[in-house]
C-alpha positions in Angstrom: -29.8 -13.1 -17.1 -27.0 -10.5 -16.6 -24.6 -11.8 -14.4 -23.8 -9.4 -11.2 -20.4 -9.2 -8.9 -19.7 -10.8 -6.0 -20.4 -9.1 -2.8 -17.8 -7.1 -1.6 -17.2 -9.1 1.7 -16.3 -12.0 -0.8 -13.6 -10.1 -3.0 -11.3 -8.2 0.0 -9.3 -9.6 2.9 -8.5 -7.0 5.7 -4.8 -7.4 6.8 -3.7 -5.9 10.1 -0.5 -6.1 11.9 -0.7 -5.4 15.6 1.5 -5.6 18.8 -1.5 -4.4 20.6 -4.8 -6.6 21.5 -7.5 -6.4 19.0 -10.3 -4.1 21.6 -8.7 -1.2 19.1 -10.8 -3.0 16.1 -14.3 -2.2 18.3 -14.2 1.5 16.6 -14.4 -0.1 13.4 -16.6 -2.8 14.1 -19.6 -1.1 11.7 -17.1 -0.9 9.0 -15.2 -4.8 9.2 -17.6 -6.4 10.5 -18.9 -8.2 7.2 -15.4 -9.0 6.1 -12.8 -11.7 6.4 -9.6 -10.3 8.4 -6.3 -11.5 8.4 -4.2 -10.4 11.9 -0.9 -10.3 11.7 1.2 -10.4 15.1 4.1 -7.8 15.0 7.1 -8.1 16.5 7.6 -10.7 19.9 6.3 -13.7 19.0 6.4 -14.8 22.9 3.1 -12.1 23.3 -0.1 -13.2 23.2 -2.4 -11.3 21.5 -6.1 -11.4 22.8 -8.8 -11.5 20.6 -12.4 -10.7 21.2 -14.9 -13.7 21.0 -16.4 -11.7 17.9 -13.6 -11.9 15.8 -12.9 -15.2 15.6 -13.1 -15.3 12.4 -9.7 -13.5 11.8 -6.3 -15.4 11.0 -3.6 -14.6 14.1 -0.5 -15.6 11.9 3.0 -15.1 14.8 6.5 -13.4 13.9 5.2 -12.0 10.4 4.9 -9.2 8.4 2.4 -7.1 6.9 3.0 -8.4 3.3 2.7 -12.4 4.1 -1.2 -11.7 5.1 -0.9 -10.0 1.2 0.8 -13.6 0.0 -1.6 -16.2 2.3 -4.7 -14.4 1.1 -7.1 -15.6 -1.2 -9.1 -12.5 -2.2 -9.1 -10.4 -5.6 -8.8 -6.8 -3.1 -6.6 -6.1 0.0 -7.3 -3.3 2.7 -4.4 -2.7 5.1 -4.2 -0.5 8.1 -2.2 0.3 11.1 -3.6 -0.6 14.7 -3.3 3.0 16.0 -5.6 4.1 13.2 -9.2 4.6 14.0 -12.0 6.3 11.8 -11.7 10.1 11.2 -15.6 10.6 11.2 -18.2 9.8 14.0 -21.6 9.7 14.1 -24.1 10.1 10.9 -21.1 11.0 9.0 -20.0 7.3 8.6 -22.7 6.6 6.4 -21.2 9.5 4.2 -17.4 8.2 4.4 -17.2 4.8 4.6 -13.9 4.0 4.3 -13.8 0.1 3.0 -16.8 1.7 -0.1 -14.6 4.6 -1.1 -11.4 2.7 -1.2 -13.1 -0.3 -3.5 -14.7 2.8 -5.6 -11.3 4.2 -6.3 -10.1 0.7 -7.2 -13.0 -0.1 -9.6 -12.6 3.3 -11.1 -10.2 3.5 -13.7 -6.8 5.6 -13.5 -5.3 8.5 -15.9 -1.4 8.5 -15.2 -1.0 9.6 -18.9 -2.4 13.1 -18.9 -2.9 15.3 -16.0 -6.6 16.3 -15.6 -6.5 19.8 -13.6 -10.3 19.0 -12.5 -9.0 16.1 -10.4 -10.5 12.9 -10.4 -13.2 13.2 -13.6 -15.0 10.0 -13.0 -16.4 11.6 -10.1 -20.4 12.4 -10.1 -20.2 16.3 -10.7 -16.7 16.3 -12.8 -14.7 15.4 -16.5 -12.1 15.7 -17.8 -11.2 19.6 -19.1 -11.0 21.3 -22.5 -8.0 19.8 -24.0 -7.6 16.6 -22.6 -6.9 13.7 -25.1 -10.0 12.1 -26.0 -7.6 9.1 -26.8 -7.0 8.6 -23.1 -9.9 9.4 -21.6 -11.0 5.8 -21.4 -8.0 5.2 -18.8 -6.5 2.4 -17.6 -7.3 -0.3 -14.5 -6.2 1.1 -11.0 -3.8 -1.3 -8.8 -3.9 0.9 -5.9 -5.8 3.0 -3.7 -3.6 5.0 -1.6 -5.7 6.7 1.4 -4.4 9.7 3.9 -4.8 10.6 7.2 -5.9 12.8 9.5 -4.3 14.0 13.1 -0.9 12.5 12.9 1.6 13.1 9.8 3.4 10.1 8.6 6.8 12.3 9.1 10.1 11.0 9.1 12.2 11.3 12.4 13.7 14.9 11.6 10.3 15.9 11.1 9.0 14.4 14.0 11.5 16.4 16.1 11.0 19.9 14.5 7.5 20.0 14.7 6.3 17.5 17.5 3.1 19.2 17.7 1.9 19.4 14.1 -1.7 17.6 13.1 -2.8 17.8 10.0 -6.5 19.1 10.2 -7.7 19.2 6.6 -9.8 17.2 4.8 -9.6 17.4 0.7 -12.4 15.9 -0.5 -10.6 14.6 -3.6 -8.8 11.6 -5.4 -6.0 12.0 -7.6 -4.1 9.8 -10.3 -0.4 9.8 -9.4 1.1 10.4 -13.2 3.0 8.2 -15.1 7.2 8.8 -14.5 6.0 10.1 -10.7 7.4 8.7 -7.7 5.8 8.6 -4.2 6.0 7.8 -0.8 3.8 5.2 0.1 2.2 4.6 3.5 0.9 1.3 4.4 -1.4 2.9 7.5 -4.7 3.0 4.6 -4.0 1.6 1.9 -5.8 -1.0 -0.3 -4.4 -2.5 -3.7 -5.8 -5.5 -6.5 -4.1 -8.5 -5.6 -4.6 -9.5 -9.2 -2.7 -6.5 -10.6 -0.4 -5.4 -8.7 0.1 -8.2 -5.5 3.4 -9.8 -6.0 5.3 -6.4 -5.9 4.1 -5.4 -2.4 7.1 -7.3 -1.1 8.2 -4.8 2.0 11.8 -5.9 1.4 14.1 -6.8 4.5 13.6 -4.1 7.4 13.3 -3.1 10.7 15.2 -6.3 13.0 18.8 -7.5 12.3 18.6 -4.9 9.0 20.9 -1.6 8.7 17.3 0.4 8.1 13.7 0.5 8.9 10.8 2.5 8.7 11.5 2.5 4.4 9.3 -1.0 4.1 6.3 0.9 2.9 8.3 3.3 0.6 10.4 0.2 -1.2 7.1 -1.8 -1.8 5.8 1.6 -3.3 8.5 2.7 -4.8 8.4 -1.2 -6.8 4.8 -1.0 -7.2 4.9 2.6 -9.1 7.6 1.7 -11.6 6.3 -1.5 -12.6 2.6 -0.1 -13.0 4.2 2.8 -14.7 6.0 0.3 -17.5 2.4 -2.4 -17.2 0.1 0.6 -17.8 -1.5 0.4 -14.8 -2.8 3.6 -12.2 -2.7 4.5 -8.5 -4.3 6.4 -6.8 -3.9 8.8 -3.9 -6.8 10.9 -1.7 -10.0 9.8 0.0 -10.4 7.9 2.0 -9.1 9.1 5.2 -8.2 7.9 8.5 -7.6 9.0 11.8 -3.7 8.2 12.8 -4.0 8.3 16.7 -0.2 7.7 18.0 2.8 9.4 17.1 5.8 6.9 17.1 9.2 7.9 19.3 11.3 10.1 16.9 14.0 9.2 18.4 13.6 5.3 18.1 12.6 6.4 14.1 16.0 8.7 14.0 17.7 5.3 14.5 16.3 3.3 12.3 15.9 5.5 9.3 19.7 7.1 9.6 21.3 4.9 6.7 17.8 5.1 4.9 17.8 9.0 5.1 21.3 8.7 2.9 20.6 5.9 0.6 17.2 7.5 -0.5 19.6 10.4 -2.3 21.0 7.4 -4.5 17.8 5.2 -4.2 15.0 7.3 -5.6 17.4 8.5 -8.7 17.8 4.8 -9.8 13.9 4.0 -9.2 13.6 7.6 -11.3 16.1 6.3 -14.1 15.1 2.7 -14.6 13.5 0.9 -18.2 12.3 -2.6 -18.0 12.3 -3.8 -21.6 8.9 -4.7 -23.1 9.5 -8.5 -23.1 8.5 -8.6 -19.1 5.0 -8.5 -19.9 3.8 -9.7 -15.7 4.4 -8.4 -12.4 6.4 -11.4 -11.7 9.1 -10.8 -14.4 9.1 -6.7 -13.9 9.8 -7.8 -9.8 12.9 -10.3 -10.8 14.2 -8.3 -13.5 13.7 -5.1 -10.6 16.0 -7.3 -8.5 18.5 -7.5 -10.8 18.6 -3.9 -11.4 18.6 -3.8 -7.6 21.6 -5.7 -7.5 23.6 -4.3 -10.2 22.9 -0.4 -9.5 22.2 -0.5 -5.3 24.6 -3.3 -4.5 27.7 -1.1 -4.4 25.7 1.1 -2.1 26.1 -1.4 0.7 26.0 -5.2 1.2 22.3 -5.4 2.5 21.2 -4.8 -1.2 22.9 -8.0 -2.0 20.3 -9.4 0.7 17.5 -7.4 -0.6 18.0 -8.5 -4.1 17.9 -12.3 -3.3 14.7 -11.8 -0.5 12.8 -10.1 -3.9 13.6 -13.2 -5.9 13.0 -15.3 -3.0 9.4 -13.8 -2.6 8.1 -14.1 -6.1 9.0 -17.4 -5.6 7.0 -17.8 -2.5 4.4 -16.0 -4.5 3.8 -17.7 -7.1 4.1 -20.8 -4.9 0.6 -20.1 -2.7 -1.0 -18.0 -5.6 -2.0 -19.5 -8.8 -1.3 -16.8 -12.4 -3.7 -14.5 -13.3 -4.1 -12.3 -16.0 -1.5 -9.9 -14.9 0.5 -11.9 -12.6 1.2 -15.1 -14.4 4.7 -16.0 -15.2 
């Protein structure tokens, strides 16, 4: 008898962090409701966060981040989105875009970083890849990461924010796209989902936000990590569909704070993320991450002290890592 996958619901973990109380996950109840969640409180650990009687199934994990419901979780798929996000469709067209089936889709489907197909994403029903594509690549390689957008709100930086406080991005491009091999991005955490198996242990966030010279860069550092060392491990991500509705615009003046250093240190950053080689003996995500921090160290440390910090909190992470997860194919030591 052929054997057949596990259900979904038994392969992804939903992780949420929240300040808020959880009546925000009611909107998505037809989505989540089959899955396991993992709710990460956000900020005052004094708060208490109520949860509705039908969700208590979730974790509530106090005074973490994001990226430890990535480390405690025990699935092969993570989903992760913001609390002030909400789903951009109503009505019968939910059946047509549900989010957690599109985002699994992209991660099941495989990625071409290699070669840039001008048809977009050819696994789709109704596309291929164009006349003069590589038929040596065609096959492509696994996808780590699913990278969704948004509607409404733009994920702007502060300056942004202040220029244009009225701006809402109103279009929906029905496609998916391979981000291509040597291609940096800026990665938002608000919809994103990624394979634990591939690509986990270098969705570190780094040290932000609290008692840290920067903030609001969390996101863009884990992405930033994740790109390179999928780049040299032949892995893809992907970026597109599925969408989400991005309901609250942050203070832009609050952001203008805390990206101010980071709006500087991105001119020297990005370069060295641009410029880097791992050698081909760091064959795992665990040695590309600690080799990374290295690099980190070396290059960034003369930038200012808190790469020092950020160096050591990488190494200390893997560590923690590899502690609560056991090795896997691509993630072993």
């Amino acid at each position: 008898m052929a054997s057949t996958s596990p259900p979904l619901k038994d392969e992804l973990d939903i992780v949420i962090p929240t300040i808020r109380n959880l009546d925000f996950l009611e909107m998505w109840r037809p989505f989540f409701q089959p899955y396991h969640l993992i709710i990460v409180q956000d900020g005052d650990p004094s708060k208490t966060i109520m949860v509705p009687e039908a969700l208590i199934m979730s974790s509530i994990i106090d005074s973490a981040c994001r990226c430890f419901g990535y480390m405690i979780s025990k699935k092969k798929y993570i989903y992760t989105i913001d609390d002030d996000c909400f789903v951009s469709c109503k009505g019968s067209e939910w059946k047509r875009y549900k989010r957690i089936g599109t985002t699994h889709k992209n991660l099941l489907c495989p990625s071409t970083p290699f070669f840039f197909n001008t048809l977009y994403e050819p696994f789709r029903d109704g596309a291929d890849f164009v006349r003069g594509y590589p038929f040596s690549l065609r096959e492509g390689v696994p996808t780590a990461a699913s990278h969704g957008l948004w509607l409404n709100i733009p994920d702007y930086d502060a300056p942004t924010q202040l220029v244009k406080p009225l701006e809402r991005n109103t279009r929906y491009v029905d496609t998916v796209l391979t981000i291509p091999k040597g291609t940096l991005f800026p990665m938002c955490e608000m919809n994103l989902a990624f394979d634990r198996d591939l690509i986990g242990p270098a969705t570190y966030f780094g040290l932000m936000e609290d008692g840290q010279p920067i903030g609001r860069y969390d996101d863009m550092w884990a992405g930033w990590c994740c790109k390179v060392i999928c780049d040299h491990l032949g892995l893809g991500i992907k970026t597109g569909l599925p969408y989400i509705y991005h309901s609250k615009a942050s203070n832009p003046f609050v952001n203008l704070k805390k990206e101010y250093k980071g709006n500087f240190w991105q001119e020297e950053i990005i370069p060295f993320f641009q410029t880097l080689t791992l050698s081909k003996e760091f064959t795992s995500v665990q040695k590309c991450y600690i080799e990374l921090s290295r690099l980190v160290k070396e290059n960034l440390g003369t930038i200012d002290p808190y790469f020092l910090k950020l160096s050591e909190a990488m190494v200390t992470w893997i560590e923690a890592w590899d502690e609560l997860n056991p090795p896997t194919k691509h993630s072993s030591k």
